[in-house]
C-alpha positions as CSV (number, residue, x, y, z in Angstrom):
1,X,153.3,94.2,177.5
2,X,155.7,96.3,179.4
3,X,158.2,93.9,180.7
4,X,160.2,96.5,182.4
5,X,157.7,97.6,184.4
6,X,156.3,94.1,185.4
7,X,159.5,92.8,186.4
8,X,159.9,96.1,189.0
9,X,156.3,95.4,190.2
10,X,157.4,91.7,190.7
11,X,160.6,92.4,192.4
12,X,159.1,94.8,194.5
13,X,156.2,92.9,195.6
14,X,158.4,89.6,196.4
15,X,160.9,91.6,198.6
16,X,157.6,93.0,200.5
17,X,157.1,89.7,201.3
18,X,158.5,87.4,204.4
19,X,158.2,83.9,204.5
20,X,155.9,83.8,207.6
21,X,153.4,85.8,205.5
22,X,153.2,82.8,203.4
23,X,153.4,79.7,205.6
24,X,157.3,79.3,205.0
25,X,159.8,78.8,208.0
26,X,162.4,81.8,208.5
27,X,165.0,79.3,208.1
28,X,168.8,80.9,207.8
29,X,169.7,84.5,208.0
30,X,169.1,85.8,204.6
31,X,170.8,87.9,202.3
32,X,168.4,90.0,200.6
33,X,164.6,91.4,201.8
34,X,161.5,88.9,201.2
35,X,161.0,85.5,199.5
36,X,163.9,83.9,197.2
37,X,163.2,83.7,193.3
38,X,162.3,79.9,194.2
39,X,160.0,80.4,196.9
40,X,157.7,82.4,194.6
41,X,158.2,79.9,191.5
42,X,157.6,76.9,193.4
43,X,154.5,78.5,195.1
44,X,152.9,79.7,192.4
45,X,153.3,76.6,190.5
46,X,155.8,77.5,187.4
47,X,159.8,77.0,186.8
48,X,162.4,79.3,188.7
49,X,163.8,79.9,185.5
50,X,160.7,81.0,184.4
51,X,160.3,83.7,187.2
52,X,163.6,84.4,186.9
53,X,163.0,85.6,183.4
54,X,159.7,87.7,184.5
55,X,162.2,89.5,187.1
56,X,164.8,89.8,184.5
57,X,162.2,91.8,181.8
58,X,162.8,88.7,179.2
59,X,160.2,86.4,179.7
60,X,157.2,85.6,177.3
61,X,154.1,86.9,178.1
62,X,152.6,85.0,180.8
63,X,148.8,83.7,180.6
64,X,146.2,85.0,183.0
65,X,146.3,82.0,184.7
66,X,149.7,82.0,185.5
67,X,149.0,86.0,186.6
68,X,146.7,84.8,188.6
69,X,148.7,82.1,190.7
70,X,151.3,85.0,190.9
71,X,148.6,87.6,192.3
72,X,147.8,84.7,195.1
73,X,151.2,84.0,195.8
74,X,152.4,87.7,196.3
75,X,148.9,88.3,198.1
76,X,148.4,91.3,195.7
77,X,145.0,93.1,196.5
78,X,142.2,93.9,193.9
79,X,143.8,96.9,192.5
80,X,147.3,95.5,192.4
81,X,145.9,92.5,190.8
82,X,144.4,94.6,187.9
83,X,147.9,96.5,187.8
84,X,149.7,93.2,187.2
85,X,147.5,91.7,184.5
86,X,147.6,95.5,182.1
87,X,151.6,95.5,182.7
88,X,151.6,92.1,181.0
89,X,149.6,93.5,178.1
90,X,146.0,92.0,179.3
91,X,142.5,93.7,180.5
92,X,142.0,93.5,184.1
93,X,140.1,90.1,185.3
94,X,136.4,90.2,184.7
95,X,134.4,89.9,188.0
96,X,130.8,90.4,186.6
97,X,130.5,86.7,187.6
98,X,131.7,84.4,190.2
99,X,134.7,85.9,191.7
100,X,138.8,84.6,191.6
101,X,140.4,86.9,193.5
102,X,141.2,85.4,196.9
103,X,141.7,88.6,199.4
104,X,144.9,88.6,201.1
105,X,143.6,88.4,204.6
106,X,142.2,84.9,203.8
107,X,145.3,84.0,202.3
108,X,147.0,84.8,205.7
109,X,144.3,82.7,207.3
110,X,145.5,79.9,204.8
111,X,149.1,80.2,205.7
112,X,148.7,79.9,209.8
113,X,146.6,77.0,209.2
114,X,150.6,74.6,209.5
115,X,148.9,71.9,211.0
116,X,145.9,71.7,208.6
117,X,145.7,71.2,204.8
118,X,143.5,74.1,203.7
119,X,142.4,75.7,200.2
120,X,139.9,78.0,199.0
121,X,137.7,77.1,196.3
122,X,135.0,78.7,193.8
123,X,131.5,77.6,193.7
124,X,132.3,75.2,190.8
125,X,135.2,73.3,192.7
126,X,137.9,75.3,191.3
127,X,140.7,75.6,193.5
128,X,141.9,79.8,194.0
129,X,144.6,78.9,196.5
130,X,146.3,76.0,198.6
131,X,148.8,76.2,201.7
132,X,151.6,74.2,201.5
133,X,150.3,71.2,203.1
134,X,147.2,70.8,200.9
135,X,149.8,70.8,198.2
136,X,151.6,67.5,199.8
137,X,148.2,65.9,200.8
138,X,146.5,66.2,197.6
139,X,148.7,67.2,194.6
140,X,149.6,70.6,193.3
141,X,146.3,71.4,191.0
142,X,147.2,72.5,187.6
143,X,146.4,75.8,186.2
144,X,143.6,75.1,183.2
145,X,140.8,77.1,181.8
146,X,137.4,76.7,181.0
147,X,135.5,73.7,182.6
148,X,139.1,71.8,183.1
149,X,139.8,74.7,186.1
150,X,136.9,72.8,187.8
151,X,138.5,70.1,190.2
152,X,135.3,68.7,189.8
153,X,135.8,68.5,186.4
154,X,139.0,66.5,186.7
155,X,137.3,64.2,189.0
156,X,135.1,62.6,186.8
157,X,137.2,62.8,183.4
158,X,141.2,62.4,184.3
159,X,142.5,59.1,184.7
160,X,144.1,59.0,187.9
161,X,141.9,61.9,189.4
162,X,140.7,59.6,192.1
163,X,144.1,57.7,193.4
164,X,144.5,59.5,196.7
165,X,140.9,59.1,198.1
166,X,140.4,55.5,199.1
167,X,138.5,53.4,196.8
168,X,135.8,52.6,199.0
169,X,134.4,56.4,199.6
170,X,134.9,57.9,195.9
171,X,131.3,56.7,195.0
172,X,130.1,58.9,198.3
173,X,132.7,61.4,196.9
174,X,131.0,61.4,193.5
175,X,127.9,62.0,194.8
176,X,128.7,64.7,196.9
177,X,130.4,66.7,194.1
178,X,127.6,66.4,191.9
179,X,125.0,67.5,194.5
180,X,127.0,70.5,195.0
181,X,127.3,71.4,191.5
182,X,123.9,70.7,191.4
183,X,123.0,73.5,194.1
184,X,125.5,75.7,192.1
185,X,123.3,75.2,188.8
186,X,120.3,76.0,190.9
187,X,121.1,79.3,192.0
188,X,123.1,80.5,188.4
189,X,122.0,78.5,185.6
190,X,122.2,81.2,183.6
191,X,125.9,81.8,183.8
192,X,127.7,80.7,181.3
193,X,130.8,79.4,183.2
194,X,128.0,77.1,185.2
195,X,126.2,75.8,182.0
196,X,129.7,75.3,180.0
197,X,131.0,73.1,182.8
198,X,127.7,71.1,183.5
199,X,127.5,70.4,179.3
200,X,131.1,69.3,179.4
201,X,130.5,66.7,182.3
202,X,127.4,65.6,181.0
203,X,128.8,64.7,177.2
204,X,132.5,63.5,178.7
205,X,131.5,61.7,182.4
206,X,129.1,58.7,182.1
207,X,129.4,58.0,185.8
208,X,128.4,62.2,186.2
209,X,126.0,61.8,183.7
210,X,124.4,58.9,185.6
211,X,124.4,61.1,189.1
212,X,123.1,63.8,187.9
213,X,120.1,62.7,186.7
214,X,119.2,61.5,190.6
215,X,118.7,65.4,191.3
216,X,119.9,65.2,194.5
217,X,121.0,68.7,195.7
218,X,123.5,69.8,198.4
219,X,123.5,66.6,200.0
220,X,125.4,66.5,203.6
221,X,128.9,67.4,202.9
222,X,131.6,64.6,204.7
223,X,132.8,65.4,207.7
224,X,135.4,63.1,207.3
225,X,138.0,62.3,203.8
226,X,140.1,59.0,203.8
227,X,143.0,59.6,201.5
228,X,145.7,57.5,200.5
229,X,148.8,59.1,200.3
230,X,152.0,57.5,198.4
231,X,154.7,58.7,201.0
232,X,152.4,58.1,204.1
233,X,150.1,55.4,203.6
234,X,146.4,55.6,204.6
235,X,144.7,58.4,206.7
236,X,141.4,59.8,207.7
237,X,140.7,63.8,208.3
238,X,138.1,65.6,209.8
239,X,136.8,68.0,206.5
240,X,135.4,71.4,207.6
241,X,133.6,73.7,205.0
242,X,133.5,77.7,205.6
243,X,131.7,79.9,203.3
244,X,133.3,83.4,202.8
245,X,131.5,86.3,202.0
246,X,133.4,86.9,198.4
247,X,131.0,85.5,196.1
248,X,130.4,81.9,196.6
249,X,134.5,81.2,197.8
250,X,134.6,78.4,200.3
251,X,137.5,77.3,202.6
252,X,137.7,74.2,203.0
253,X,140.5,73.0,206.1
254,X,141.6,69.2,206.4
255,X,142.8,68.4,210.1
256,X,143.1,65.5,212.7
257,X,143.3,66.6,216.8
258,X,146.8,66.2,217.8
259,X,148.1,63.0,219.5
260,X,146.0,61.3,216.9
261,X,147.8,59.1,213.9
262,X,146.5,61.1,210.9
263,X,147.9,64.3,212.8
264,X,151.8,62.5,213.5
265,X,151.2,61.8,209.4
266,X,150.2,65.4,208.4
267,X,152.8,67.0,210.8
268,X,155.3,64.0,209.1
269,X,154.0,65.2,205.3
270,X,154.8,68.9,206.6
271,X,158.8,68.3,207.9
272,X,159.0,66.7,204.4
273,X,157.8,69.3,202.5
274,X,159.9,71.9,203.9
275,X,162.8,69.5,203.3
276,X,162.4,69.9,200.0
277,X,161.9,73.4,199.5
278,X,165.1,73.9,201.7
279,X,167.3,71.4,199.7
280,X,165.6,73.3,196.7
281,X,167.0,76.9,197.9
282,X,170.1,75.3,199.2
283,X,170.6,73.7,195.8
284,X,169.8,76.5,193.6
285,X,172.1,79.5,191.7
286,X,171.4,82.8,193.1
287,X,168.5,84.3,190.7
288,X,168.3,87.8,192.2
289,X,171.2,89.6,190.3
């Protein structure tokens, strides 16, 4: 690991960077180039002091999921991405199979989406990359490996997985999941990322286990997604599902036309968030020295 040399690339990726470019309000005059230390920590989904350590070459190595997080949230391209992972000692990412590496363009797409909750996920429900208002809507996904990375995964085996969709739709939920994962299997059985999550569901998820034996496949996806949110209350979003062309990645945008309730409650979940990151950076020490 050269930790010299991946705290440069850091710093000079992050001052590269303007808060527009991620979905974050210019806000006051600055006093340096690009993002604050706690814009990018609190993106990516890790401590400031953490970052701060990465910046200041005395940090621990970091895992590949955490590089990876860092790659999305400094929209690092293919080649940088590789770069970032050998300066903190590990091979470049793998990408004989399904693919992780969200291209910056479609991250851009992500971040003018202000109105809309939107993500991007693999073909086995993991989640590559929220905007800051998927985050608010539906929780901040944690970074795990192996079949755990799958939200679909989580679904069916974490208690409290379910809590934000209302009770009366996670059966049609369920079903929908497992259909999809089912068209997954179909096309890649052979992979062994497909086959390690579909074993773990089957010996861990009775309700999964059930499901699948229907052998439904790809069944209509919902058009619509009531959650239940704790700061907002109940409200129902029109769910829209894009295929990219980067192996199997979809985008997935939650939105509600405006003058409707469930838009006045996404726009509301929005103000609150930035809120909070604002009281955050107003709060904070200054981490660039």
């Amino acid at each position: 690991m050269d930790r010299e040399a991946l705290a440069d690339f850091l710093l000079r990726r992050r001052e590269a960077l303007k808060p527009a470019d991620v979905g974050l309000p210019t806000g006051p005059r600055r006093r340096a180039p690009g993002l604050r230390r706690e814009e990018v920590a609190q993106l990516t989904g890790m401590s400031v002091d953490y970052y701060a350590r990465l910046e200041q070459a005395r940090s621990p190595q970091p895992s590949t999921q955490m590089l990876g997080a860092l790659a999305r949230t400094l929209r690092l391209t293919r080649d940088e991405t590789d770069h970032l992972h050998r300066l903190a000692g590990h091979p470049a990412p793998d990408r004989s199979g399904s693919s992780k590496h969200v291209r910056p363009v479609l991250l851009h797409v992500l971040d003018q989406l202000s109105d809309c909750a939107a993500f991007v996920m693999t073909d086995t429900d993991e989640v590559l990359a929220q905007n800051r208002l998927s985050v608010l809507l539906q929780g901040q996904k944690p970074e795990h490996t192996g079949p755990a990375a799958s939200s679909t995964y989580t679904w069916f085996t974490e208690p409290g997985a379910q809590e934000r969709i209302h009770a009366d739709d996670r059966a049609e939920h369920s079903r929908v999941r497992v259909a999809d994962l089912r068209a997954t299997w179909s096309r890649r059985h052979r992979d062994p990322d497909i086959r390690a999550l579909v074993d773990a569901l089957l010996a861990d998820s009775p309700e999964f286990a059930e499901i699948w034996q229907r052998h439904e496949v790809g069944v209509k996806h919902l058009q619509h997604k009531r959650f239940v949110h704790p700061a907002v209350g109940e409200l129902t979003v029109d769910c829209e599902t894009l295929a990219t062309d980067e192996n199997g990645q979809r985008l997935v945008i939650l939105g509600a036309a405006p003058g409707t309730e469930a838009h006045g409650k996404l726009q509301l979940l929005r103000v609150l968030g930035e809120q909070q990151l604002g009281e955050q950076a107003l709060g904070g020490h200054d981490l660039r020295a």
